[in-house]
C-alpha positions in Angstrom: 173.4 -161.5 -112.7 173.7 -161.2 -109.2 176.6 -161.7 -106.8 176.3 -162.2 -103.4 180.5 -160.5 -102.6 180.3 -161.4 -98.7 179.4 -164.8 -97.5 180.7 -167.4 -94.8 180.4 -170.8 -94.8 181.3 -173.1 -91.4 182.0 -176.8 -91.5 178.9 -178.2 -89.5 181.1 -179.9 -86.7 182.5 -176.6 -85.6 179.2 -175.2 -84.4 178.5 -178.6 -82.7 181.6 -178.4 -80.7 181.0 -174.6 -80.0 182.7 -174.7 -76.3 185.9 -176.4 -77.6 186.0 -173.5 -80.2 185.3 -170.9 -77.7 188.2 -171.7 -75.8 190.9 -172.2 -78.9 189.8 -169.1 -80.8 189.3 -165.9 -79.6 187.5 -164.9 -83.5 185.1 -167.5 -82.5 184.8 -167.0 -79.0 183.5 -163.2 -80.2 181.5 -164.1 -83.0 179.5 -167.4 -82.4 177.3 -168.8 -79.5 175.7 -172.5 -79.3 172.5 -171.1 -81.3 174.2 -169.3 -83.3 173.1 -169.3 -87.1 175.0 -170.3 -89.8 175.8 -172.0 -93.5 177.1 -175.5 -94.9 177.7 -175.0 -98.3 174.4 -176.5 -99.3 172.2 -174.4 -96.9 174.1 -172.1 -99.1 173.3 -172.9 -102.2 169.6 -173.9 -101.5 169.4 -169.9 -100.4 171.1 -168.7 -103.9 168.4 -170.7 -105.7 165.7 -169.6 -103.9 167.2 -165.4 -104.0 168.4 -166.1 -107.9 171.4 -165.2 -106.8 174.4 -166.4 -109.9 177.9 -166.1 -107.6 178.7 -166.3 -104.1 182.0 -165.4 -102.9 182.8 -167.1 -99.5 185.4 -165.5 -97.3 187.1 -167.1 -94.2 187.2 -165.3 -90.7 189.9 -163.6 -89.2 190.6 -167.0 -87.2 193.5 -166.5 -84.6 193.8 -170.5 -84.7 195.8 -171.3 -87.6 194.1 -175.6 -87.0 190.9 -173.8 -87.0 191.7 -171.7 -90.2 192.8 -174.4 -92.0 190.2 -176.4 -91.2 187.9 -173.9 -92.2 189.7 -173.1 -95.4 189.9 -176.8 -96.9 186.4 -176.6 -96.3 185.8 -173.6 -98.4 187.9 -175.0 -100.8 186.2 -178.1 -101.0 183.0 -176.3 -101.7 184.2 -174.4 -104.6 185.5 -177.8 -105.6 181.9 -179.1 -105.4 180.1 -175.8 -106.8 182.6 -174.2 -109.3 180.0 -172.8 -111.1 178.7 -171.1 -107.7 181.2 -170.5 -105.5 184.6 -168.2 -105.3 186.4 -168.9 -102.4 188.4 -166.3 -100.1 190.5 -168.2 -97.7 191.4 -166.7 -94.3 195.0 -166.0 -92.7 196.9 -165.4 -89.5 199.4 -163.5 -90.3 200.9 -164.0 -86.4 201.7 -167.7 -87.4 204.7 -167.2 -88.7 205.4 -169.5 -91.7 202.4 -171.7 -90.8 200.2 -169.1 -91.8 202.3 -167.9 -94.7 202.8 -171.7 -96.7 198.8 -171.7 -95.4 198.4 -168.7 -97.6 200.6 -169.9 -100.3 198.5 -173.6 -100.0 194.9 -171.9 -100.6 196.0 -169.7 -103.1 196.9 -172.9 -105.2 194.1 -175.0 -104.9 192.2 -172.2 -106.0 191.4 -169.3 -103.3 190.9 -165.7 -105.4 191.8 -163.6 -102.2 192.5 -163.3 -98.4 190.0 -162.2 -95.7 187.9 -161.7 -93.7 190.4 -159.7 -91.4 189.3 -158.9 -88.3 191.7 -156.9 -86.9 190.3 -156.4 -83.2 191.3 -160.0 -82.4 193.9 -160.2 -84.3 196.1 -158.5 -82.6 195.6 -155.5 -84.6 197.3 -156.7 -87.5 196.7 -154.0 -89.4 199.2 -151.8 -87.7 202.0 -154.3 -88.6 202.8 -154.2 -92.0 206.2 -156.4 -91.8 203.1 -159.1 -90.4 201.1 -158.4 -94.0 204.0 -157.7 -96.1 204.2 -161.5 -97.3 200.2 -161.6 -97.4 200.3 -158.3 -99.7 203.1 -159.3 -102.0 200.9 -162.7 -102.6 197.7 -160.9 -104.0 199.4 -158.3 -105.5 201.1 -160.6 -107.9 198.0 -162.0 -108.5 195.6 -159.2 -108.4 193.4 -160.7 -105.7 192.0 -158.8 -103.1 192.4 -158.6 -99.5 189.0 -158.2 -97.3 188.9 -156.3 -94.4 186.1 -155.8 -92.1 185.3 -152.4 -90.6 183.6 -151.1 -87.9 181.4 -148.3 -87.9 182.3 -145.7 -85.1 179.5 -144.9 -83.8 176.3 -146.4 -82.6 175.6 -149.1 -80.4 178.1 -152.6 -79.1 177.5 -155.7 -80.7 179.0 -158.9 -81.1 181.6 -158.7 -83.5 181.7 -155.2 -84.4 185.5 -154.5 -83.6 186.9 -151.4 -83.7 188.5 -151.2 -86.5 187.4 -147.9 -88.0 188.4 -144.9 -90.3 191.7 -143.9 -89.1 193.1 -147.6 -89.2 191.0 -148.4 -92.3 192.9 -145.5 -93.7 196.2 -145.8 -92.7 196.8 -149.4 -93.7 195.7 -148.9 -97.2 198.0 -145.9 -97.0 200.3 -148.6 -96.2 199.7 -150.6 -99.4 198.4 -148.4 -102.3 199.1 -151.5 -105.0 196.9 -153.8 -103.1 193.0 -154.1 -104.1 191.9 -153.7 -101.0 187.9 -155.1 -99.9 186.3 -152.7 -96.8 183.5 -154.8 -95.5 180.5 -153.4 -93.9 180.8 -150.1 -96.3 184.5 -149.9 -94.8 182.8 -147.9 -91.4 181.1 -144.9 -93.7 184.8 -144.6 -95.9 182.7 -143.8 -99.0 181.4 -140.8 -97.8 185.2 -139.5 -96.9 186.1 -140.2 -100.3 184.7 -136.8 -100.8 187.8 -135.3 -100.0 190.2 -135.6 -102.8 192.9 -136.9 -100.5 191.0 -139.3 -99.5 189.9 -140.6 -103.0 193.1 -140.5 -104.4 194.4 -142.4 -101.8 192.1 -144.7 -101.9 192.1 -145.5 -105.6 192.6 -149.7 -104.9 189.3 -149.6 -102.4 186.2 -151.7 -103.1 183.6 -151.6 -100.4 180.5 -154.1 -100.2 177.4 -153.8 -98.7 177.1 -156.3 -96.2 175.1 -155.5 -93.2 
């Protein structure tokens, strides 16, 4: 069986009206352009069929918007409603929202979201750093066993959109910061496996998962 662990999904409109988004949401404003390429839910499914691919798990972004993450979120809910067979839904937060984002959170997780992410710290304020801003995030999953996903950037090499800067030393001080929470690093968590060869490092890091997702 295979399962695709790092997917997005946007609702069609969103792309459409690409230069309101750019102006509500700075996630958006860094990741997307008017050309830019991406998935419905069936465009989705169409590609598992044709890959043989069993499972995908669709995440949200780290939207600073909390409209713009609901929005998104009730439509990766709604897809999992439609494919339950196919698709495990991740819903996104905004931990800066206050308790918008937290009853947002609390919402997702039941109608039937198995985690929180993406994070993208670099435009969200860097809300790694903050761990009163993930504390109620990180109590919800760890109740539940559901992990969060974070994305990393890799420190070296060349700028691109999206890439962040969210590399080892944050990577590895916030799961320092929460050792009972699974913990997701994106993008090979910015070359974290290979760090794990230090015993400190793997022992620390005994809750991280990484995928592979270019």
């Amino acid at each position: 069986m295979i399962i695709d662990s790092h997917t997005h999904l946007i609702p069609p409109d969103v792309i459409k009206n690409w230069s309101h988004y750019i102006k509500k949401d700075a996630t958006f404003a860094e990741l997307f352009r008017r050309n830019s390429k991406t998935s419905t839910a069936e465009q989705l499914i169409e590609a598992m069929k044709r890959e043989d691919i069993a499972v995908s798990v669709v995440l949200g972004m780290g939207w600073t918007d909390s409209s713009l993450n609901k929005y998104v979120n009730d439509y990766l809910l709604e897809s999992y409603q439609k494919y339950p067979d196919k698709i495990v839904p991740v819903t996104g937060i905004v931990p800066t929202s206050g308790n918008q984002g937290i009853y947002e959170a609390e919402r997702c997780l039941s109608e039937g979201s198995r985690g929180f992410g993406e994070i993208h710290a670099y435009s969200q304020s860097n809300i790694l750093i903050d761990s009163d801003l993930m504390d109620p995030y990180t109590v919800m999953l760890e109740e539940r066993d559901y992990p969060l996903i974070v994305h990393g950037s890799e420190p070296v090499g060349h700028q691109y959109r999206g890439k962040g800067n969210t590399g080892p030393t944050a990577l590895e001080s916030f799961v320092e910061k929460f050792p009972n929470v699974k913990i997701i690093l994106a993008h090979w968590g910015a070359g974290l496996p290979f760090y794990e060869l230090m015993p400190e490092i793997s022992s620390t890091f005994a809750n991280v998962f990484y995928d592979s997702a270019a």
